[in-house]
C-alpha positions in Angstrom: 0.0 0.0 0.0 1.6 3.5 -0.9 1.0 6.3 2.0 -0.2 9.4 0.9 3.0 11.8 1.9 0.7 14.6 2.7 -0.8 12.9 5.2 2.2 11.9 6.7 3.6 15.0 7.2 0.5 16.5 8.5 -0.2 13.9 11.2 3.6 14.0 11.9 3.1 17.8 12.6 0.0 17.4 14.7 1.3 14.7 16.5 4.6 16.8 17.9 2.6 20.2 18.6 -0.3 17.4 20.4 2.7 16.2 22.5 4.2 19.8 22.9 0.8 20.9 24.4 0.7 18.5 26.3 4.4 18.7 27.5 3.6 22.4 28.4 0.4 21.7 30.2 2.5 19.2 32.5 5.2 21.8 32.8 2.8 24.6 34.2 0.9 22.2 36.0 4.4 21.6 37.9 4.9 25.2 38.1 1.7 26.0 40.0 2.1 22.9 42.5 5.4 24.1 42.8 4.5 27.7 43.9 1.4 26.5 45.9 3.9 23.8 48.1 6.3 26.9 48.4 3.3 29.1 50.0 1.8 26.5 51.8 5.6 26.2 53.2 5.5 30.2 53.9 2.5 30.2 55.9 2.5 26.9 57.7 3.6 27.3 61.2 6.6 25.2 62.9 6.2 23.9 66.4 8.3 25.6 68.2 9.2 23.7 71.8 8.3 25.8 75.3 9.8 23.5 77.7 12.5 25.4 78.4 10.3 28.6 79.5 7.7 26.7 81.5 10.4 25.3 83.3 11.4 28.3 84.2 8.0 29.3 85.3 7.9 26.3 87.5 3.9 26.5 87.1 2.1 23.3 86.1 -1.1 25.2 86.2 0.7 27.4 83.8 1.9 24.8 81.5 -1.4 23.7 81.0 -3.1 26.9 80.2 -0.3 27.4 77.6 -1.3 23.7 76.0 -4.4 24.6 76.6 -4.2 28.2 74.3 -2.0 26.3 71.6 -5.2 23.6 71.7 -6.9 26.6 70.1 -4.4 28.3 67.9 -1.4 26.8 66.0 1.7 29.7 66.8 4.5 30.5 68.7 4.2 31.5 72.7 4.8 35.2 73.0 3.8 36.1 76.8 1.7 34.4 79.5 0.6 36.3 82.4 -1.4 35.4 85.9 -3.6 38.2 87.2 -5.9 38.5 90.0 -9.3 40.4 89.1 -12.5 40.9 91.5 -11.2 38.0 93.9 -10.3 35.6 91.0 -7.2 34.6 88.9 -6.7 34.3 85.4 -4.0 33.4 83.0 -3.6 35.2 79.8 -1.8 33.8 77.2 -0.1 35.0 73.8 0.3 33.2 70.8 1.7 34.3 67.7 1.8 33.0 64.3 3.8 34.7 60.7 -0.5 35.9 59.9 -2.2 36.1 62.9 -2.2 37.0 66.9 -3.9 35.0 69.6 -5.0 35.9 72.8 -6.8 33.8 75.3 -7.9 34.6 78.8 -8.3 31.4 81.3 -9.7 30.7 84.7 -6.9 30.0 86.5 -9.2 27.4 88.7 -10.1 25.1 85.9 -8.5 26.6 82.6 -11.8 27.0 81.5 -12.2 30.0 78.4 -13.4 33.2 80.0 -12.5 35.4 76.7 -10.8 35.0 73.0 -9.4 37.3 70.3 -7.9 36.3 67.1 -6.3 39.2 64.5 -4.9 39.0 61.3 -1.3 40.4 61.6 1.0 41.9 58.8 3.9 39.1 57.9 7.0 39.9 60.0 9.7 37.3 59.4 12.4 39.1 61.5 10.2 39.6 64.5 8.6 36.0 64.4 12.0 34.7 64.0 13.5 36.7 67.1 10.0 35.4 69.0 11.3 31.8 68.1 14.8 32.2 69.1 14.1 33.6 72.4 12.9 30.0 72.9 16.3 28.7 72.9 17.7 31.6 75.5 18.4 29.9 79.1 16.7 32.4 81.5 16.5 32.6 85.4 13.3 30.9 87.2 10.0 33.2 88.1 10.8 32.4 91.4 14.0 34.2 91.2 12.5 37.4 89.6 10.0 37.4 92.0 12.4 37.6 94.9 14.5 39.9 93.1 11.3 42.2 92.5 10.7 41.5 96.3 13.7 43.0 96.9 14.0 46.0 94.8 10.1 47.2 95.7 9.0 45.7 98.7 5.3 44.1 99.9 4.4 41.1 98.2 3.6 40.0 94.1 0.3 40.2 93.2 0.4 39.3 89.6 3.3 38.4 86.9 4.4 38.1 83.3 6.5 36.8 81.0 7.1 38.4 77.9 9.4 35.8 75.5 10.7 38.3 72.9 11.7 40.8 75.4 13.2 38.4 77.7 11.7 40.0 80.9 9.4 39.2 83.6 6.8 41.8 84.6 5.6 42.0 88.1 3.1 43.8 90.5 3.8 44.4 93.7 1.9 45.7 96.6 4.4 48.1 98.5 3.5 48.2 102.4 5.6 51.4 102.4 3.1 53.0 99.5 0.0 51.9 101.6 -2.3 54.7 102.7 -2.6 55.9 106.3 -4.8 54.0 108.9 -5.6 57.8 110.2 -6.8 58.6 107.2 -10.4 58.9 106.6 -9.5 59.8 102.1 -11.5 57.0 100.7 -10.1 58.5 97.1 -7.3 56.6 98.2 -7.3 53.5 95.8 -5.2 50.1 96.4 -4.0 50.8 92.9 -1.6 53.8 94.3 0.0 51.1 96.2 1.4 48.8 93.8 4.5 48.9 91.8 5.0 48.0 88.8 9.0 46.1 88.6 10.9 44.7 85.4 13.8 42.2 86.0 15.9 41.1 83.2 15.0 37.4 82.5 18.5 36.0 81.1 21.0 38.3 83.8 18.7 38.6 86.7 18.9 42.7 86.9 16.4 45.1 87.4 15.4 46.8 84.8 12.8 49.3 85.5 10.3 50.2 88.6 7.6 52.0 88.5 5.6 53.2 91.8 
């Protein structure tokens, strides 16, 4: 049988630009998974380990509210705080991921959700990354702050925080020596005007400001 060479050349041409498409179709179809893996990678958040500051906290009660807010949120711990409020105690914990902020207030009793607030936050990759490796720093125990804010300011710690990125604890103190006379009969006077407010250093220890 004798081939029309027409033909062949024409199914010869449509075969390679049949192949081509398809070649190019594969090619951008590697592309786009490509670029979606690489910002799936950009956004997804890595677990970044807390031991090491909830040791330092010495808290169990703490260490569970923390689980507790990362439960709720996927990001990085930036502060946790214990506050007394109208004759009850809360912790409030601060979770931050590379889109969004987390902030969770729990009864310190049984860890139980008293408020929530999520917001989107603008991409920071050098202040996430600092947040992470202030994981890694080995810092004194709350206990030793505490007695170290005892010492600077007096009276007795009412409430504390920890802020990771900063590398500091946070107390308040109620100062007997700010405390308002027994003689007198101001009831302006608030308890407020007796606490102070005391930073200490978290990695050396120092005080670094107080506020009365």
């Amino acid at each position: 049988m004798k081939f029309n060479k027409n033909f062949l050349i024409t199914g010869t041409v449509a075969s390679a630009l049949l192949l081509g498409a398809c070649g190019g179709n594969a090619s951008a179809n590697d592309d786009e998974n490509t670029k979606g893996s690489e910002a799936s990678a950009n956004t997804e958040n890595t677990s970044v380990d807390a031991s090491n500051i909830l040791d330092a906290l010495g808290d169990d009660k703490a260490a569970e509210a923390v689980q507790t807010a990362q439960d709720n949120f996927d990001g990085v711990l930036e502060s946790i705080s214990f506050e007394e409020e109208n004759g009850k105690n809360y912790y409030e914990v601060n979770l931050e991921s590379q889109t969004e902020e987390y902030e969770v207030t729990l009864d310190a009793e049984d860890l139980s959700v008293v408020e929530e607030d999520r917001e989107n936050e603008d991409s920071n990759e050098r202040s996430y990354n600092k947040l992470v490796d202030a994981h890694e720093e080995d810092i004194i125990s709350l206990q030793e702050a505490e007695d170290k804010a005892v010492e600077e300011a007096g009276g007795e710690v009412t409430d504390w925080q920890y802020d990771v990125d900063d590398l500091k604890y946070e107390f308040e103190v109620i100062n007997s020596d700010h405390s308002s006379n027994d003689d007198d009969d101001d009831d302006d006077d608030d308890d407020d005007d007796n606490n102070v407010d005391v930073e200490i250093n978290a990695v050396n220890g120092e005080l670094v400001e107080i506020d009365s």
